[in-house]
C-alpha positions as CSV (number, residue, x, y, z in Angstrom):
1,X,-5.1,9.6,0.0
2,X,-5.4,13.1,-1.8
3,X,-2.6,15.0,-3.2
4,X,-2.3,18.7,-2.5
5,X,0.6,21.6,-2.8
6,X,1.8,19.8,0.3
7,X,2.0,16.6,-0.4
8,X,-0.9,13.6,0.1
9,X,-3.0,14.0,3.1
10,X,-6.3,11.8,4.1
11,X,-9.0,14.4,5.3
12,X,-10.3,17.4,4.5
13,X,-13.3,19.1,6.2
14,X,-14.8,22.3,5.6
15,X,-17.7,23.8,7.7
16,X,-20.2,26.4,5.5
17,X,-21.0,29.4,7.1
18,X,-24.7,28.2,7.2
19,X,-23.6,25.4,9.8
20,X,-21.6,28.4,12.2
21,X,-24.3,29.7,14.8
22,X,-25.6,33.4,13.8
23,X,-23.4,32.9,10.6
24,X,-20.5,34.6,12.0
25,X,-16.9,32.8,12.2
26,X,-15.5,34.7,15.4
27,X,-15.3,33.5,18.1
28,X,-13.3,30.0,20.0
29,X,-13.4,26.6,18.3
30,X,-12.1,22.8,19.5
31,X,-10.9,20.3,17.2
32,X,-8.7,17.3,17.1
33,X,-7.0,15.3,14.1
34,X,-7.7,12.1,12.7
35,X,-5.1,9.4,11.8
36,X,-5.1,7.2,8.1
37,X,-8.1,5.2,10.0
38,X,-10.4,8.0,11.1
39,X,-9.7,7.2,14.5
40,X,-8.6,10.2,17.0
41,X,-5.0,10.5,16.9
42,X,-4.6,13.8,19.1
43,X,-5.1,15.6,21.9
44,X,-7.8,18.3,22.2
45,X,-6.7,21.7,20.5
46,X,-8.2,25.1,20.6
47,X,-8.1,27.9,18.4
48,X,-10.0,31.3,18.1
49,X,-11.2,33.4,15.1
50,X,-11.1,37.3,15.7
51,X,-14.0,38.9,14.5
52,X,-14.0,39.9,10.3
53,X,-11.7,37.2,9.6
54,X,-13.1,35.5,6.4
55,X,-11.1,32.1,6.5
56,X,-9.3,29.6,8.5
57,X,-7.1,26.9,6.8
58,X,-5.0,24.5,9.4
59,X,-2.1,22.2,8.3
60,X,-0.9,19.3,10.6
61,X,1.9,18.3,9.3
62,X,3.6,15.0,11.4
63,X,7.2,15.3,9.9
């Protein structure tokens, strides 16, 4: 467990913009959460990134 201004989570994961094909962030993006385990504990979600937006943070929060 890590603590942060939210309280202790498991997992954090950050992609550099090196990894993100042509080095651009826009665009439409799948992802799923983790449980204490690693193992999937969630259905499919989707999100998109408008174009000159510099940063996405997420927060699952289960309470």
């Amino acid at each position: 467990m890590r603590n942060g201004p939210n309280g202790p989570y498991n997992y954090e994961y950050s992609v550099g913009l090196n990894d993100i094909p042509d080095k651009r962030l826009d665009g439409c993006y799948v992802g799923w959460v983790l449980d204490g385990n690693g193992q999937r504990d969630s259905q499919n979600f989707e999100f998109c990134v408008p174009e000159g937006q510099g940063e996405v943070w997420i927060l699952f929060d289960q309470n």
